[in-house]
N, C-alpha and C positions, 0 to 999 in steps of 0.2 A: 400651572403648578401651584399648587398650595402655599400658603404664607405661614406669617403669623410663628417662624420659628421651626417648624418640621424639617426646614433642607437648610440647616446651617454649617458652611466650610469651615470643617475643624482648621485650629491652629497649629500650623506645624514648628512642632517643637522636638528637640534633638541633643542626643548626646554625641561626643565625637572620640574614640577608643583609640590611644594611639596604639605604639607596636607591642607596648609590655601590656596590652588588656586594663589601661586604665583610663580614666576618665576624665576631662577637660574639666576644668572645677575653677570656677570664679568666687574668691574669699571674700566676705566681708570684711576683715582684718587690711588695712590697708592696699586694698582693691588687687590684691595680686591673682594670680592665679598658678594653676599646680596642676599635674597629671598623675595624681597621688588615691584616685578614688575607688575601690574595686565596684561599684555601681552604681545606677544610675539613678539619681535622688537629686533632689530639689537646686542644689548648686551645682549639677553638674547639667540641668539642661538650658539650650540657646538655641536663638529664633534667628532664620535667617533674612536681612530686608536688604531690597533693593538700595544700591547708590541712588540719593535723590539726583544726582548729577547725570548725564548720559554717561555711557558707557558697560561696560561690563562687570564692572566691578557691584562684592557687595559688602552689609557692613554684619556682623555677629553682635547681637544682642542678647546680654544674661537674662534667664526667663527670671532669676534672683534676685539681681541687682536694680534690673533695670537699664545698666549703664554698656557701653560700647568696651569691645576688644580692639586695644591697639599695637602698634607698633611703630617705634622709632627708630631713627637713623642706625644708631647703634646695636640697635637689635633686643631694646628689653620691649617687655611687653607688657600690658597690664587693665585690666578691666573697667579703668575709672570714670571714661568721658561719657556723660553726662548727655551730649548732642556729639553725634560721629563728625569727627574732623578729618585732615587729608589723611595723618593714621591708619584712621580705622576703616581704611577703606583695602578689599584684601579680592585678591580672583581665586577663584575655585579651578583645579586642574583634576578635573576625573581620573584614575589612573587604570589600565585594564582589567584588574581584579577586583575592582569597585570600589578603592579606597578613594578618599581625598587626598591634595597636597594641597594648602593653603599658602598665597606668595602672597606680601605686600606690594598694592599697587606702585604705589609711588616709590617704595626703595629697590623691589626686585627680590629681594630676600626671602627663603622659605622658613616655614615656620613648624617647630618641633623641640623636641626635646622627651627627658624622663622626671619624676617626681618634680621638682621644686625647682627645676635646671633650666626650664624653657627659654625657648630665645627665639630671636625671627632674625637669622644671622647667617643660616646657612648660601652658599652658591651652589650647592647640587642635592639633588635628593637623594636619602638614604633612607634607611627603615624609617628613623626615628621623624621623620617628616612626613610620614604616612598617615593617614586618620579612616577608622571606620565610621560612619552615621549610623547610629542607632535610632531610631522615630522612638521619641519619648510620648506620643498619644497612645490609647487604647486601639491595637492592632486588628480591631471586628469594625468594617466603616462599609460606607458605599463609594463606588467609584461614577464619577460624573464627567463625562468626555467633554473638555472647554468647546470646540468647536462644533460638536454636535448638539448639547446643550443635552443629552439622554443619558440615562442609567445603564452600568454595565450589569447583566444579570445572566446567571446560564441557563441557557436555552438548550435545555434536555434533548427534545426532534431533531435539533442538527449537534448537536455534542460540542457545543461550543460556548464562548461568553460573548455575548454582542451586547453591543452600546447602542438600545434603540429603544430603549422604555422610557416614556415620557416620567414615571413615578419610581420611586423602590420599594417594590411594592413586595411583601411577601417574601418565602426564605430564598427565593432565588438572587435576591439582589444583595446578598450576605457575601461581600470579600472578605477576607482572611489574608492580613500580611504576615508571610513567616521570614524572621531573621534566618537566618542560616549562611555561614562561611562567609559573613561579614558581607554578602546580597541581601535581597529578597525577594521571596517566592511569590505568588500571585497563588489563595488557595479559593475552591469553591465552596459553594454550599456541603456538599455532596462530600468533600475533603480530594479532590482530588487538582492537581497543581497544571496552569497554565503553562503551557511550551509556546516559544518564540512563531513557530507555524502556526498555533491558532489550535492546535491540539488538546487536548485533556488528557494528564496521563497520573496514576498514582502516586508514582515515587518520583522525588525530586529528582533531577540531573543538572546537567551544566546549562541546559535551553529552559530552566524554568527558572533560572536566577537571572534576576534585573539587577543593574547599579543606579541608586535614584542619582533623579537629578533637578534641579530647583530653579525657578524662570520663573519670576514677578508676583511669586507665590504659588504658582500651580508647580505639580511632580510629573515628571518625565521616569519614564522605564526603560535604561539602554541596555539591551542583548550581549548577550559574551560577544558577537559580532559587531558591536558596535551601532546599530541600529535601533530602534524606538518602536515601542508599542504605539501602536494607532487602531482606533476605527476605521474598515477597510470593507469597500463595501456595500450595496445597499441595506445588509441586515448590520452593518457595523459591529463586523465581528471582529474581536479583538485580536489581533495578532502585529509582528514586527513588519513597519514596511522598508522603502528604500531608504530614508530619510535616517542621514550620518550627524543631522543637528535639528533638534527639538525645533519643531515648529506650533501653531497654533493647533495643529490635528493631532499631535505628539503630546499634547499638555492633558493632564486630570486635576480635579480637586476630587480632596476624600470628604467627605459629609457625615456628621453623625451617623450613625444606625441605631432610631428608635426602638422599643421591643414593639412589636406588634403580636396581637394577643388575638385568640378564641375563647370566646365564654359558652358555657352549658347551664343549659337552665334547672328546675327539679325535674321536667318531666323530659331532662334526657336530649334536649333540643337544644339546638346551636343559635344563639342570639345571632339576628339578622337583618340587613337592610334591605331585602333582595326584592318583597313584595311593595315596595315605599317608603315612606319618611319615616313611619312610626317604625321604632326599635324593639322590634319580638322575637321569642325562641321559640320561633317556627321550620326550624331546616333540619337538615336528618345529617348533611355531610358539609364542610370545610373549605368555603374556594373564595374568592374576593368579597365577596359580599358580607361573608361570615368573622373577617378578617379586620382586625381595628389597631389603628396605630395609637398607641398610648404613650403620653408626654405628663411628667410629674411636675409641678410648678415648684421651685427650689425652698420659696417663702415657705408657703401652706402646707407642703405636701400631699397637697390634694391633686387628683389628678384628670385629662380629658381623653375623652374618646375619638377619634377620627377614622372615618370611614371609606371606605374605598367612591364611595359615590361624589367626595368631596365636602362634606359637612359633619361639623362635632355634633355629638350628642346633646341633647340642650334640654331643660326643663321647660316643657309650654303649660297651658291653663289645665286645671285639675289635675296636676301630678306626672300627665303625661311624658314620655322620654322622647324626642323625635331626633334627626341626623340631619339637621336642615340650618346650624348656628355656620356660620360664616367666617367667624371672630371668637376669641376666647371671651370669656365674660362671665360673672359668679355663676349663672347659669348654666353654663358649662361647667361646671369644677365638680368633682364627685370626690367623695372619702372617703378613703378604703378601711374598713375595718378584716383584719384576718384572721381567720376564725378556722386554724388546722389546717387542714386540706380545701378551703373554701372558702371564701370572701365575700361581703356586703359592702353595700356601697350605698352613702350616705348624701344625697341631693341637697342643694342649696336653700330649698325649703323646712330643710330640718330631720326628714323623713326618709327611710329607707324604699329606698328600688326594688321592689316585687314584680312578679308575673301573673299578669293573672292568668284567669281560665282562660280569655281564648289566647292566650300566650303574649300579649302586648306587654311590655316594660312598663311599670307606671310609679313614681316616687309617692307611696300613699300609707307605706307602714310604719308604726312606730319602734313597733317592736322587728327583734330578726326572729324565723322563724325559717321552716325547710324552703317554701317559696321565693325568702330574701336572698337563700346564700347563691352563689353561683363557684363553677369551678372555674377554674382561670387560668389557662393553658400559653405559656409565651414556645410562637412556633420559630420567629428566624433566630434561634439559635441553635441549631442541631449541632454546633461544633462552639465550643465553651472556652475562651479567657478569660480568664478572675484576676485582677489587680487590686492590690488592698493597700493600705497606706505605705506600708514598709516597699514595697514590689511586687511583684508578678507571682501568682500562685507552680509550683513545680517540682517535678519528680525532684526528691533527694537521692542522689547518686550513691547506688550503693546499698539503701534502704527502702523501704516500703512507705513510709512519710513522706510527704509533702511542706516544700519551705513555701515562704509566705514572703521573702523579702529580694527575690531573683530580678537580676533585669534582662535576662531572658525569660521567656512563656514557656509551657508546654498548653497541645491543644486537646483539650477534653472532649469526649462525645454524651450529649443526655439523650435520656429518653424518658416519658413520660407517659403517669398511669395514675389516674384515678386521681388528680388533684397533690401529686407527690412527682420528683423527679427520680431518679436514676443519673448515676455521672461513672461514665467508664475512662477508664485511662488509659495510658502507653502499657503494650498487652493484654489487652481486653481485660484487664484488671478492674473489678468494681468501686469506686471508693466506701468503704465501713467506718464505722465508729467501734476503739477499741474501749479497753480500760483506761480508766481514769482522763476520760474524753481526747484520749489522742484518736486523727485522723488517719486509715491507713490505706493504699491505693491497691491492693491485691487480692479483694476479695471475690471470690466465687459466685457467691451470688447478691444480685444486688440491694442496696438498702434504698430504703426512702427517705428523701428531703425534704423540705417546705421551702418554695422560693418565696422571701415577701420582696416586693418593691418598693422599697420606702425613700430613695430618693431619687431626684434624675439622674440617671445611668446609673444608679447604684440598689443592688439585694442587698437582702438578708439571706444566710442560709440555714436551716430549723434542723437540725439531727433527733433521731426518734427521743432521746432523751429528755426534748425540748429548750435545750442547751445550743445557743448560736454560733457558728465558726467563727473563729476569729485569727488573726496573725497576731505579733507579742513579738516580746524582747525576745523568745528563744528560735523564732525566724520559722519555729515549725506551726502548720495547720492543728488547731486542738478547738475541739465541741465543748466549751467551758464558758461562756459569754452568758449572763444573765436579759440580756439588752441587744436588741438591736441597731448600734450606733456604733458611732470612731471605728477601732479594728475590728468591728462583729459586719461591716458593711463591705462591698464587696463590685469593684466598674466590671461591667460585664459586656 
């Protein structure tokens, strides 16, 4: 498997929703904490980590603070400790519908309450001792089965997701977690939602909702029945087996999902490793070879190329571009300039990336000209969440707008043409740009975008006006951003 950063286990970080729909919230103000928040923003997320001690217990850590959740004898509670003590040591009780109930280990006590009330004092559970998980990460990842040590991805031929790709390579190996009824959904490429049998089926039901569940940092998926997703199988297809308690065949981690991209050269041809090392737009159609995983360096924002064959794109002697680097290195690094519907890329040597005549990639121009530009197609995203500083991009109930500051998703579908996207929404709705650069999701037919990639995991989105999206105090989507930066940028 590749190094060097390509398959890094995201951090699982969470909000926890009690029964009135508000949010766990750890205060700076004398470390207390409140269930006072209507979403899910920077003090309301927590990391959950093993007891260093044996046993089952674990301990909640503010992704804010820093500091540990406790509780005491008498049942107050408070976010202060620094290093987790016998306190803040608590067992997770899964509950049929998929909520939590949090009990302190050492007193027995459950933990609950409303707004500013909280206590860990309860003897039996009631609503108000109920907790839903929310995953505060970006819900587009890849699914990595612990004990197989492969990618889950669907497998179109047998209509399935199996966990047996040594890489994530490509749109198939695109999960999509959907919140819904306080589970979550397992969705495909394709948008179509995982059933407990190993099925593919459109529309959600009760067999395509999981309740997670958390073991030494890897996620477990337990069944309305009670049972666990596993690889099963020699093709490790995904479905529930018999297993009533997470085992090591039971565990996943989630993994970023890089963009991986397709380029088109001027004369119409798809940049390719397929004939060897050196990097040319010599192919006519789109299949691994054609296919480059691209990672933006956070410093520089400059960016690398990586290839299905296993090596970056790398600058060799006279300009040359070959796929043959092993290691990041300035040599590797390329600079995007974006130029409309088109992009140049700018070599560590100073010089722009051209094609020449017999199609070979070579860093050898100063200037851009038709030869330099290329088109720049990001393919595993055919199903679209946007997060921006405030929240999660989403239908506004009610209206044809989109808010910018939800902690729920909606999931968008693109399509693309000619160096521009398309983004349709809930009702095949297109999204437009109206007056006065508001956003609206109902349009007919569709408009064109610019995606730039200007940082890791994060666009720009370009509106014909040349005006960038952005989110704002008024929580609605509006094409009024002069800049590509802060709220004009966009996790995808």
């Amino acid at each position: 498997m590749p190094t060097n950063g390509l398959h890094q286990v995201l951090k699982i970080q969470f909000g926890l929703i009690n029964d009135t729909d508000r949010y766990l919230t750890a205060e700076s103000f004398g470390f207390k904490v409140n269930a006072s928040a209507p979403s899910l923003k920077r003090k309301q997320m927590w990391v959950l980590e093993p007891d260093p001690g044996e046993g089952t217990a674990v301990l909640f850590r503010s992704s804010h603070l820093g500091r540990y959740l406790s509780a005491e004898e008498d049942g107050r509670v408070a976010c202060e400790a620094e290093r987790p003590g016998r306190d803040c040591r608590f067992l997770v009780l899964p509950q049929p519908d998929g909520r939590w109930v949090l009990q302190s280990e050492p007193h027995g006590r459950f933990f609950g309450g409303t707004e500013d009330q909280l206590s860990c004092f309860a003897t039996a559970i009631t609503p108000a001792e109920l907790w839903t998980v929310h995953l505060a990460i970006h819900p587009q990842a890849h699914l990595l089965s612990v004990s197989r040590r492969r990618y889950a991805h669907l497998c179109p031929q047998e209509d399935e997701i199996t966990a047996d790709s040594n890489t994530p390579w490509g749109v198939d190996a695109l999960i999509t977690l959907i919140f819904q009824n306080r589970q979550y959904c397992l969705k495909s490429c394709d948008s179509r939602y995982l059933r407990s049998d190993g099925r593919l089926v459109w529309e959600p039901e009760a067999h395509t909702r999981y309740t997670l569940e958390f073991k030494a940092g890897k996620l477990a998926f337990k069944d309305c029945d009670g049972r666990y997703l596993a690889p099963v199988g020699p093709a490790g297809t995904l479905r529930a087996g018999r297993n009533t308690r997470p085992g090591k065949d039971e565990l996943f981690d989630l993994e970023e999902s890089h963009p991986q991209v397709v380029l088109v050269a001027a004369n119409h041809r798809y940049v390719s490793v397929r004939q060897g090392v050196n990097v040319s737009a010599n192919q006519d159609e789109e299949l691994d070879h054609e296919t480059f995983l691209m990672q933006i360096d956070q410093e520089t924002k400059k960016c690398t190329f990586y290839s299905s064959t296993g090596g970056y794109w790398t600058l060799v002697t006279h300009g040359g571009i070959q796929a043959t680097a092993t290691q990041v290195s300035e040599n590797t690094m390329f600079e995007m300039e974006w130029r409309g519907r088109r992009v140049a890329l700018k070599a560590s040597n100073g010089r722009y990336v051209c094609m020449k005549k017999n199609g070979q990639l070579a860093a050898i121009s100063d200037f851009v000209g038709e030869d330099e530009e290329f088109t720049l197609k990001l393919i595993n995203r055919p199903i679209l969440v946007l997060r921006g500083l405030d929240g999660f991009v989403c239908h506004r109930r009610g209206s044809n707008q989109l808010d910018t500051n939800r902690s729920v998703y909606d999931v968008f579908h693109l399509s693309f043409s000619d160096g521009a996207y398309q983004i349709r929404g809930r009702g095949g709705g297109f999204w437009h740009t109206g007056s006065h650069g508001s956003v609206c999701s109902d349009g007919e037919r569709a408009e064109d975008f610019l995606f730039e990639f200007r940082e890791r995991g994060r666009l720009a989105i370009r509106a014909r006006s040349g005006k960038y999206l952005r989110g704002g105090a008024s929580g609605l989507l509006r094409a009024d951003a002069d800049a590509p930066a802060g709220v004009a940028l966009w996790e995808y």
